[in-house]
ZAMARPA-219609 format. One line per field, with one value per atom (N, C-alpha, C): residue number from 1; atom name; z, x, y. Coordinates in pm, whole numbers, plus 50000, padded with zeros to 5 digits. Atoms other than C-alpha are relative to their C-alpha. Last residue first. Example, Ala and Ser with C-alpha at 12.3 -4.5 7.8 and 13.67 -1.06 7.14 Angstrom:
BEGIN
i: 2  2  2  1  1  1
at: N  CA  C  N  CA  C
up: 49994  50714  50073  50000  50780  50000
east: 49918  51367  49923  50089  51230  50090
north: 49881  49894  50109  49881  49550  50120
***
This chain:
BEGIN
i: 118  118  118  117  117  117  116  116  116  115  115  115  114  114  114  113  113  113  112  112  112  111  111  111  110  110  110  109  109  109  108  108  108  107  107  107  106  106  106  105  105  105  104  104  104  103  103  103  102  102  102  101  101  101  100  100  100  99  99  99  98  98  98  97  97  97  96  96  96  95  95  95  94  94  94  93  93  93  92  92  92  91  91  91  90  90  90  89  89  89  88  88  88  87  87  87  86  86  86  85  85  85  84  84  84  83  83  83  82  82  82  81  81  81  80  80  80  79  79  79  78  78  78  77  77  77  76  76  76  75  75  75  74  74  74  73  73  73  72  72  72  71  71  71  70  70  70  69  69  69  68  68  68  67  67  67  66  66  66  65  65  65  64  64  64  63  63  63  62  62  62  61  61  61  60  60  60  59  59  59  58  58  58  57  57  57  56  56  56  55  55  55  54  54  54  53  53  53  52  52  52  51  51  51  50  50  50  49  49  49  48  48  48  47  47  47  46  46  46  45  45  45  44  44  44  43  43  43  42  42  42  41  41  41  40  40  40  39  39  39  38  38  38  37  37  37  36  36  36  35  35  35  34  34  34  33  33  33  32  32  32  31  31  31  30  30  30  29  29  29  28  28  28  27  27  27  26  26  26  25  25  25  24  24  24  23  23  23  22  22  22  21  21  21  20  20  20  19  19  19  18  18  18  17  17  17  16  16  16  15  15  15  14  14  14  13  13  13  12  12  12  11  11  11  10  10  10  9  9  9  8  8  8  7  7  7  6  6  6  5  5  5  4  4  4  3  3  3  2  2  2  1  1  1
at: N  CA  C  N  CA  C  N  CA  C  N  CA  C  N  CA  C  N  CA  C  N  CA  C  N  CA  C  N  CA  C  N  CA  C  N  CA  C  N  CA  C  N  CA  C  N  CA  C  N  CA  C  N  CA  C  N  CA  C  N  CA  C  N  CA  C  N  CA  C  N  CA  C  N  CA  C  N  CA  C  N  CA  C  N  CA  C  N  CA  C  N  CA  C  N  CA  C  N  CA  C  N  CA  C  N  CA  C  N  CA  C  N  CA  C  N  CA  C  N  CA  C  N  CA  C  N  CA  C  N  CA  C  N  CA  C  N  CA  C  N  CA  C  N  CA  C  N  CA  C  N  CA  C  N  CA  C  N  CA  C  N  CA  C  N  CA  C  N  CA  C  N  CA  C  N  CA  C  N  CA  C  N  CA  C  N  CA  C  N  CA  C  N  CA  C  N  CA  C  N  CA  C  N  CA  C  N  CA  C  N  CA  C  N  CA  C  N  CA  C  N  CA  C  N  CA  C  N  CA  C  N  CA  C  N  CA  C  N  CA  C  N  CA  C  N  CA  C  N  CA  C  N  CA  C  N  CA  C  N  CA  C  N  CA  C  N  CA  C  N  CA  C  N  CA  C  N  CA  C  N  CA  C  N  CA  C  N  CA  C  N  CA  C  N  CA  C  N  CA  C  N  CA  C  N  CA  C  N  CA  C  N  CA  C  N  CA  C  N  CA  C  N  CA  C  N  CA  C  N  CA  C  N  CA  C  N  CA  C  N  CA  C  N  CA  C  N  CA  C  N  CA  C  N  CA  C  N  CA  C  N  CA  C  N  CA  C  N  CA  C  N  CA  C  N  CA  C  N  CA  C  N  CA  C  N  CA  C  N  CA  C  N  CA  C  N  CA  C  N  CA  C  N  CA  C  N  CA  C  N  CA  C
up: 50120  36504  49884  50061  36793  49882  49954  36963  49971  49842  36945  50038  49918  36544  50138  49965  36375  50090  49840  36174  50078  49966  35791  50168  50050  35675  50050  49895  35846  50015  49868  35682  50088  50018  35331  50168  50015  35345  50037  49870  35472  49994  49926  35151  50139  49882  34955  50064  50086  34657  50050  49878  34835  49857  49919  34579  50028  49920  34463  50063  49945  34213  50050  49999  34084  50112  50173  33974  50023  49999  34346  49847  49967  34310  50008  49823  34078  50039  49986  33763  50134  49873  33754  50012  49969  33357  50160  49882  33153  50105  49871  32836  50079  49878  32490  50133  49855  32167  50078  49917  31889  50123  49874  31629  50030  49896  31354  50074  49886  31020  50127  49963  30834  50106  49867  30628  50021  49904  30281  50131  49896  30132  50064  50058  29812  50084  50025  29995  49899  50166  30163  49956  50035  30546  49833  49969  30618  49945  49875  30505  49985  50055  30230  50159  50045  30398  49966  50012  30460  49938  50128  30679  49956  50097  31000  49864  50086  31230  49985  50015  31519  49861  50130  31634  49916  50109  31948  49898  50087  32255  49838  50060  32526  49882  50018  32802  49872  50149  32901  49975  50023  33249  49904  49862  33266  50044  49862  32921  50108  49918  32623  50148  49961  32462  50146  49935  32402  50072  49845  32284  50100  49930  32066  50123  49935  31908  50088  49881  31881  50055  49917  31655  50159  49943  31438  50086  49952  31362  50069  49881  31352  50090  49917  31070  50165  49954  30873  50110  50069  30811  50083  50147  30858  49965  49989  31165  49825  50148  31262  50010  50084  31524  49885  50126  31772  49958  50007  32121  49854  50150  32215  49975  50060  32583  49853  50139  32808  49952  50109  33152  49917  49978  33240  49967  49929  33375  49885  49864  33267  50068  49926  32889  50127  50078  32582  50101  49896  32732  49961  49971  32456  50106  49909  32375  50063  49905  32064  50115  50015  31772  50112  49913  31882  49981  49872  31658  50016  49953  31519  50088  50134  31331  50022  50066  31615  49910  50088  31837  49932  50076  32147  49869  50078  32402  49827  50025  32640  49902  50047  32568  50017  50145  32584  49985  50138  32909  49861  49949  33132  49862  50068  32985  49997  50158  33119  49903  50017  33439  49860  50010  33483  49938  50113  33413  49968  50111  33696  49820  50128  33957  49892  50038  34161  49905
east: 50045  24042  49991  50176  24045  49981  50165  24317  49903  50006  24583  49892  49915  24565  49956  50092  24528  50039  49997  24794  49904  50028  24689  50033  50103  24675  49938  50051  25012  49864  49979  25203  49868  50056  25060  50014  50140  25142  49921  50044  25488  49852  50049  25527  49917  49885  25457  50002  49884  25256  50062  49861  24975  50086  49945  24659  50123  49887  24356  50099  49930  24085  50181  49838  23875  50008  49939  23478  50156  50037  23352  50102  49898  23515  49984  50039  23265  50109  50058  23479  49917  49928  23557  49907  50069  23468  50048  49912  23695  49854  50026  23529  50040  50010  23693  49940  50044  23655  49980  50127  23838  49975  49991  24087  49839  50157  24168  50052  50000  24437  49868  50132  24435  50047  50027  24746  49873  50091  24866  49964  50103  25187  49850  50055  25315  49891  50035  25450  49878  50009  25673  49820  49876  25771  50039  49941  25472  50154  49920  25221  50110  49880  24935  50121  49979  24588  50205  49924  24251  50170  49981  24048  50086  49938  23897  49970  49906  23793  50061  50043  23554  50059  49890  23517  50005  50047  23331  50111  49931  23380  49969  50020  23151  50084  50124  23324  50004  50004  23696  49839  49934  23788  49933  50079  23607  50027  49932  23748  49933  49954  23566  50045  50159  23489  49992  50063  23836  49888  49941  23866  50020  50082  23606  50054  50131  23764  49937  49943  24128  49836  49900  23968  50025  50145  23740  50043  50104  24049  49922  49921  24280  49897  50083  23998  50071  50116  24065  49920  50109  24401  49894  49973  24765  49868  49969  24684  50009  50033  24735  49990  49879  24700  49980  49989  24467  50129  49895  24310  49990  50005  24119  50120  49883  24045  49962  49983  23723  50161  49886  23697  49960  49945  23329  50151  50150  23328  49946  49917  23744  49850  50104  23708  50040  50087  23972  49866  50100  24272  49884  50014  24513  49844  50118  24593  50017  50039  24831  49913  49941  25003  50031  50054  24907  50126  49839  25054  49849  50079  24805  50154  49965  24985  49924  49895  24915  49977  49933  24619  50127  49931  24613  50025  50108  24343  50067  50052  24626  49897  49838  24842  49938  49960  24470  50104  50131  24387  50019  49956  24763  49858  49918  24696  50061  50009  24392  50115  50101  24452  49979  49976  24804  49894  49898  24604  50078  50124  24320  50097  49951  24546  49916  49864  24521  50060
north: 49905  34320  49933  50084  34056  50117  49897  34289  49950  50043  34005  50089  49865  34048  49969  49976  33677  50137  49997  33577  50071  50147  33487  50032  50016  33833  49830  49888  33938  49964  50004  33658  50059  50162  33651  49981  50004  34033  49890  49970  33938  50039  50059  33770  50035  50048  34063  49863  49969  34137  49938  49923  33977  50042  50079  33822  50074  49902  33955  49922  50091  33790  50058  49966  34000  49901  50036  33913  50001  50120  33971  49947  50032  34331  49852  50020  34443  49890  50138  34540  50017  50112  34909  49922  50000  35080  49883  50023  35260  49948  49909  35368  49880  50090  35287  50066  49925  35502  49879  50030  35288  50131  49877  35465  49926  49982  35244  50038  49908  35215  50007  49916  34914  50061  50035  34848  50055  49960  34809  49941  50071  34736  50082  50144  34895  49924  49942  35256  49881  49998  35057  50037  50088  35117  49990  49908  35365  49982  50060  35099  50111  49976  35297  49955  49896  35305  49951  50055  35083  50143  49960  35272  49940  50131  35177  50033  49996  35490  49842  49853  35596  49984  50026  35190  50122  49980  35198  50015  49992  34970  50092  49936  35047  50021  50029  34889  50059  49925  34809  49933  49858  34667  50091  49959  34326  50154  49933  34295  50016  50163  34072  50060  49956  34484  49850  49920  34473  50005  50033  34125  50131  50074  34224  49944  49946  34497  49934  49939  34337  50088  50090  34051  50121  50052  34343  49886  49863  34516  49942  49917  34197  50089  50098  34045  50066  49922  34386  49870  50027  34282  50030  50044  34386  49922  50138  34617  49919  50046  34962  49814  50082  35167  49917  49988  35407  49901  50077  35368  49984  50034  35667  49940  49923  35723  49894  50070  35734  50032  50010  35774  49924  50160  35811  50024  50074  36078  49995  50023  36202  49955  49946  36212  49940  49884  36202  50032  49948  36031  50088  49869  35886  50054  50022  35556  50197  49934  35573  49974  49846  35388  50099  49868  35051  50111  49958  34716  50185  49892  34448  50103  49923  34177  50133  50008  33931  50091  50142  34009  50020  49981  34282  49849  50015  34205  50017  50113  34130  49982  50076  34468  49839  50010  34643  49889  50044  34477  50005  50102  34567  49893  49993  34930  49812  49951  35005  49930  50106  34800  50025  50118  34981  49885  50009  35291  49926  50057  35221  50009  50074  35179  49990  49967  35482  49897
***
């Protein structure tokens, strides 16, 4: 139930400067895959936000469907690179994560021992 926070919590960290996200869009359900599209002000970005993709314990299989250079929306002068990666969704082994309470009372409950021996 959290796998879209995780999706989404990765990109926004794998994200470099001058890179901005258009879309993420859902395109397969075994494996999830989705298609993460936007622009960036140089082609080092592109290949920057690819790798820190792929870098993810989350995010596999990085492919790159689209990088084109293309006319900036703002002024018609500037150029940008457009891309559309295919990403697949992939759950860490849990050894690798690192979990900790939302709550205090979690911290509580987890540390007191249950009187049943459970």
């Amino acid at each position: 139930r959290y796998i879209w926070p995780h999706i989404l919590d990765q990109v926004a960290r794998a994200l470099p400067d001058y890179t901005w996200l258009r879309e993420i869009t859902q395109v397969g359900s075994e494996p999830l895959e989705m298609r993460v599209a936007g622009r960036a002000g140089s082609m080092f970005a592109v290949t920057n936000f690819m790798r820190n993709l792929e870098a993810s314990p989350f995010l596999r299989g990085v492919i790159m469907e689209r990088a084109e250079q293309a006319p900036s929306e703002a002024d018609d002068q500037d150029i940008v690179y457009v891309f559309e990666f295919l990403v697949s969704y992939e759950a860490p082994p849990l050894d690798e994560l690192t979990t900790i309470p939302l709550f205090e009372n979690e911290m509580a409950t987890a540390a007191t021992p249950d009187p049943a021996g459970n």
